[in-house]
N, C-alpha and C positions, 0 to 999 in steps of 0.2 A: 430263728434269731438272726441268720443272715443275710434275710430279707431284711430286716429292721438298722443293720450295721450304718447306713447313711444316715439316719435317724439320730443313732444312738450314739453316733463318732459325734455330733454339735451339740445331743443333748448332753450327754452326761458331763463334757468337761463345764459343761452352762451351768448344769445341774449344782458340780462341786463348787462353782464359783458363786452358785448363787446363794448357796447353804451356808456361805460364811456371811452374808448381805443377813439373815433375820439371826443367827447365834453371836453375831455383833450386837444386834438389837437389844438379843434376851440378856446378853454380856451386863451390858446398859440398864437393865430391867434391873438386873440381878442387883448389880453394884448401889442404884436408886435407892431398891426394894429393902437392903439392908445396911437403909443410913439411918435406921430409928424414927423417923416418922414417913405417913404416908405421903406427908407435902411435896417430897421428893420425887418420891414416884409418878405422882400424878405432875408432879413442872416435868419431866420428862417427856411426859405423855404428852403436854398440850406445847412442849418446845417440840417434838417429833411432829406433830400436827403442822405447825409451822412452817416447819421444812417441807415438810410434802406437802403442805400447799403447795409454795412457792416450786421446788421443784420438780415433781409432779408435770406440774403446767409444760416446763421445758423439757419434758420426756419425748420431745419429737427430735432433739436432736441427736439420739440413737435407735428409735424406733423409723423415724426417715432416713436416716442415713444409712442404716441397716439394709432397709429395703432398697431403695433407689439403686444403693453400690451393690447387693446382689444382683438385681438386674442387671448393669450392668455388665457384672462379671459374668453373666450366664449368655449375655451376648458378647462375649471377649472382648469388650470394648475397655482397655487398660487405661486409656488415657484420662477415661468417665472418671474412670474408678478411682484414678487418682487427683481427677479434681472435688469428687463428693469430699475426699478426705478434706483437703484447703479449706471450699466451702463453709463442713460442719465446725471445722476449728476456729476460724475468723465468727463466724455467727455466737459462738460457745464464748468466748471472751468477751464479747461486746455485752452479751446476756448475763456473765458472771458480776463484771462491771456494775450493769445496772444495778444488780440483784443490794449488790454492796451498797452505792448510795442512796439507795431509797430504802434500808433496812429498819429505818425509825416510821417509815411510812407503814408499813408491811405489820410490823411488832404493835403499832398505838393502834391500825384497824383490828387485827385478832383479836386482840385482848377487849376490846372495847366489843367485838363482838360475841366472843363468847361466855364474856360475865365473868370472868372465872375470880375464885378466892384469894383475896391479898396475898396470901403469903405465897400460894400456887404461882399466882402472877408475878411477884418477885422475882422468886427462884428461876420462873420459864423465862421470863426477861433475861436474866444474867446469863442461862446458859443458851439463849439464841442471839445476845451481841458479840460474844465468844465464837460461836461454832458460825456465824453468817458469813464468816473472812473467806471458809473455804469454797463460797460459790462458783469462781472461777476454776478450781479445779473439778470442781462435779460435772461445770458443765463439759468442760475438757477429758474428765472421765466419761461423758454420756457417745460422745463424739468419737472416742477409739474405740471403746465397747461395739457401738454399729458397726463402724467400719469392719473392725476384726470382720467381726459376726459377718455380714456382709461377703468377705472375702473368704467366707467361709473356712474361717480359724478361728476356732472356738477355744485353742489352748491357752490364748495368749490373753484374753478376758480372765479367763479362771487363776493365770497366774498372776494378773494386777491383783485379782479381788483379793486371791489368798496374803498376798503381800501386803495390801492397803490393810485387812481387816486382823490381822498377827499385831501389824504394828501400833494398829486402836484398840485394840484385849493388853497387849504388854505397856502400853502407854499409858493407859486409864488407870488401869493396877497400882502402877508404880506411881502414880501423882496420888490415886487415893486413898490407899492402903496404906502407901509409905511417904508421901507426903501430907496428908490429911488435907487434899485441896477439896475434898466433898464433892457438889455437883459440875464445882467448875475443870476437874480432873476430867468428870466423863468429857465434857465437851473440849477442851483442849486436847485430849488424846485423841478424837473425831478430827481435829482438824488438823493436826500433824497427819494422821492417817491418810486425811483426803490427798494432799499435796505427795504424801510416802508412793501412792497409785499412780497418780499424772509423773511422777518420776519414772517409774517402774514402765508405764504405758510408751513412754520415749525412747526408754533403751530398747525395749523390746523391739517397737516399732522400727529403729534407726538400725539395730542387727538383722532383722529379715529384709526389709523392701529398702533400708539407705534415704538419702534425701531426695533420691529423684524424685519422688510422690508429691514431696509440694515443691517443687521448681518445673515438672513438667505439663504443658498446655496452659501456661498463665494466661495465655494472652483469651484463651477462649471459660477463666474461667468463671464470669459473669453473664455470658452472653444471654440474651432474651430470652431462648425459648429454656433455656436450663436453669435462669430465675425462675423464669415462672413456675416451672414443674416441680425447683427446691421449697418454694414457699407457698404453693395448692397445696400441694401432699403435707407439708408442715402445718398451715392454716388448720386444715381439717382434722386434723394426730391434736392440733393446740386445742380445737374446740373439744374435740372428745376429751380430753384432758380436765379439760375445765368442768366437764360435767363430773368426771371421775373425781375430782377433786371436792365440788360442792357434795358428794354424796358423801364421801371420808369426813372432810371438815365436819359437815351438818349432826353424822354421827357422833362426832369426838365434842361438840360443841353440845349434841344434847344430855349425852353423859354429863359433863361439865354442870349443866342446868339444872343433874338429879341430883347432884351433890358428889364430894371429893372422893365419896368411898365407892360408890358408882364410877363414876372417872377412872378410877384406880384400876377398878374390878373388869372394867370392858378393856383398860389397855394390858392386862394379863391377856384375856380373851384372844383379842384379836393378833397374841403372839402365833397362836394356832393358824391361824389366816395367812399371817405372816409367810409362817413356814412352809405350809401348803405353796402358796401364791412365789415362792422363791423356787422350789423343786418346778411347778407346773411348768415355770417360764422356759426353762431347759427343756422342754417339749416345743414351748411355743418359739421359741429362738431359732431350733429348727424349720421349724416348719417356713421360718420367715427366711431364713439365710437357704433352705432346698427349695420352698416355694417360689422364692424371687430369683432363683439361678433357672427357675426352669420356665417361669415365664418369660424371663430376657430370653434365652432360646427357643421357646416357641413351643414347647414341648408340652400338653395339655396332655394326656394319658398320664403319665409322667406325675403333674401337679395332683389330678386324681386318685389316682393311688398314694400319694405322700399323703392325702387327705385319710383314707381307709386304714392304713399304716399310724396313723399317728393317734388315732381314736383307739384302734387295738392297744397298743404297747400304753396307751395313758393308765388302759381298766385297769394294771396291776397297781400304781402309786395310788390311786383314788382309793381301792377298796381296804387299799393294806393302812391310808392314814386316818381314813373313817376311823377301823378297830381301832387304832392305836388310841385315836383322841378318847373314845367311850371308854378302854379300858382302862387307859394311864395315866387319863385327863388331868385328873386331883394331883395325883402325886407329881407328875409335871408342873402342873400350877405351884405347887410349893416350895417347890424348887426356887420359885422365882421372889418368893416372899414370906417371912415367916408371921407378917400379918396378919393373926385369924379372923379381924372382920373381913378383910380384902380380901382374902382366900375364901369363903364362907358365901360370900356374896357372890364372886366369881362361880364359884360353883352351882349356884343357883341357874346358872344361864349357859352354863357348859354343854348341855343338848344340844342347843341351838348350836354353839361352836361347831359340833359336832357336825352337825351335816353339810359346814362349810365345803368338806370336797367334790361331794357329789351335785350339789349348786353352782360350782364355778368352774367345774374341770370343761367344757363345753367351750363358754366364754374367753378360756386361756387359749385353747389352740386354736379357734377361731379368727383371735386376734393374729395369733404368728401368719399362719394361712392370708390374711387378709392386708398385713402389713408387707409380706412378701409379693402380692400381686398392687402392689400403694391401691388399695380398694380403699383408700381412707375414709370417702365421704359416706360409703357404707356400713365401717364401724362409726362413724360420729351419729348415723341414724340409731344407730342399734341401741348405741348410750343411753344418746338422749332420750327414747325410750324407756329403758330399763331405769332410768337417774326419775323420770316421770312421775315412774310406778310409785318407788322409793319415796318421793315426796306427798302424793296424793296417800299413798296410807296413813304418812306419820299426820297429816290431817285429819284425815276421816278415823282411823282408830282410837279409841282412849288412850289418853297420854302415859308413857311411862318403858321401861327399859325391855317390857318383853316385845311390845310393840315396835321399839327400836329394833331388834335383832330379826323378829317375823321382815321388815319392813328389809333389811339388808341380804338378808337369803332371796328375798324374792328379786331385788334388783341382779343378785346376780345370778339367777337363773334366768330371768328375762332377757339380760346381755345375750345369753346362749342361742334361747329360742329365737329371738331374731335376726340374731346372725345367720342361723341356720335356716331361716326363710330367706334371706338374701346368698345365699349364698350361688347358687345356680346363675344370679344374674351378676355375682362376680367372675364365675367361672367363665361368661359370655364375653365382657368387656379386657378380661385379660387375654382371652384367645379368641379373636374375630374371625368370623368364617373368613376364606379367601373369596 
């Protein structure tokens, strides 16, 4: 185990912080799931879709900036480190901005492309003109999350999350419960929430490192060659993103296509995904916040063994959430709804949930490893790939929901396998022979 303690000092406060990221989610589910019809649940489902389009795409501003200011830090270069912070926040604002006024452009192409049910489309409408306000702070959360990470404090992420994600469970509660605001409760309680974390992320920040961090190196913190490497490594994190993104969307869109109880029934599902994919990250976090300190230092045995290391300690969460989903699947899913077609149907497909760990555990820490050495153009190969597979099935197989889930396990086992063929030639480009 104390071999593993570097590991496990990044992963697990990752880990706590990120496990309030999908029990917000199921919060969301839950509250939807028992407002008496399923139209709720599913505008949820296809407002969440929305959002992670849209946000999703700009996940490079904590996935780059994680990495880059690790390096950084692993080459003791303070001053770097404290301009990636400047950087990712000026770019985070301009981003949030946009996201804001072009929010009728974003809502009329979704809806128009995923067909979806009047009333569905209603509901998702209202509660993604609501919740869109908080864009600037997400991306402002996306930008302290790396950095932390980056400077390898992990405490201080898990204490925004836990703070932002209390204050959207006791916020939702209380507009829904006790005000009878219905859908527009959940998403008003999101958006206090968002703003409650970029609070929290400030104070934190301004008590440990002070305001030297963005007053120090102004004058160098555009220069050429530090553009350019902010917005390659960004470029490449945006394109894989975007593939990431059409694979979710394309999924959620063709539920959508089988009808509301369908819809319903895959976004119970893929809370199990959720969950997995929010514990995983806490692996992969590390690996990006030790992998990127040790390639700034030079240290390639080092990076190697964080590789060996971090596939051991994953084999226990993989096989212990597999059991769990087989065993307690159902009664979990019900949890979240007392809908018996939507339960009933869900359950039909719950196998397939099922193997989600052991399809994606590969691809997660892949990712960290390979965001921490910015292999970016590496993972965008591997995506696009894997997003390929994803599309060329749901063509060639007979249409329909089970073909959807075969079609999703295999994308993300393929993420894995070729990461894991490329991987040797990231090993090479981060550590150059002398």
């Amino acid at each position: 185990m104390k071999r593993h303690s570097p590991i496990l000092a990044i992963a697990l406060p990752s880990i706590v912080s990120n496990i309030t990221v999908p029990l917000l989610g199921l919060a969301d589910t839950a509250i939807a799931g028992h407002l008496g019809d399923a139209v709720y649940l599913a505008a949820i489902a296809l407002g969440g879709m929305m959002f992670n389009m849209m946000y999703w795409l700009f996940s490079f501003l904590r996935t780059g900036t994680g990495g880059l200011t690790a390096q950084a830090y692993g080459a003791h270069d303070a001053d770097e480190c404290q301009r990636m912070l400047c950087r990712s926040l000026v770019v985070a604002l301009v981003i949030g901005l946009a996201v804001i006024a072009l929010q009728e452009v974003v809502l009329r192409l979704t809806l128009d492309a995923v067909a979806a049910e009047p009333g569905v489309a209603r509901w998702a409408s209202r509660y993604f003109r609501l919740l869109v306000w908080g864009a600037p702070a997400v991306m402002a959360l996306y930008s302290f999350s790396g950095w932390f990470l980056g400077m390898q404090n992990a405490r201080y992420p898990m204490a925004v999350s836990i703070t932002q994600n209390v204050v959207n469970v006791l916020t939702s509660l209380s507009l829904v419960v006790g005000c009878g605001w219905g859908i527009d409760g959940v998403a008003v309680g999101s958006l206090v929430a968002q703003y409650a974390g970029v609070a929290m992320a400030f104070v934190l920040y301004a008590r440990r490192y002070g305001v030297r961090l963005l007053t120090a190196g102004r004058g160098r913190l555009w220069t050429d060659g530090a553009l350019s490497r902010f917005f390659t490594v960004n470029r490449d994190i945006f394109l894989r993103t975007l593939c990431l993104v059409a694979v979710t969307t394309t999924f959620t869109a063709t539920g959508t296509a089988l009808g509301g109880l369908t819809l319903a029934a895959n976004a119970l599902l893929m809370q199990l995904f959720i969950l997995y994919s929010y514990f995983m990250d806490g692996f992969a976090y590390a690996g990006e916040a030790l992998g990127g300190k040790y390639v700034g230092g030079g240290h390639r045995t080092a990076y190697l063994v964080l590789t060996r290391r971090l596939f051991v300690v994953s084999l226990w969460p993989t096989v212990t959430f597999t059991l769990l989903y087989v065993v307690v699947g159902r009664p979990f899913l019900s949890l979240l709804t007392d809908q018996s077609a939507v339960l009933d149907t869900a359950c039909r497909y719950l196998p397939a949930a099922c193997l989600i760990p052991v399809a994606s555990v590969a691809a997660f820490l892949f990712d960290g490893l390979f965001i921490g050495a910015t292999a970016t153009r590496a993972m965008l190969q591997s995506m696009g790939f894997a997003a390929a597979i994803f599309f060329m099935l749901l063509w060639l197989l007979p249409w329909g929901n089970t073909t959807l889930w075969l079609a999703f396990l295999l994308y993300l086992a393929c993420r894995g396998a070729m990461q894991w063929l490329l991987f040797r030639s990231v090993v090479r480009r981060a550590f150059p022979a002398p």
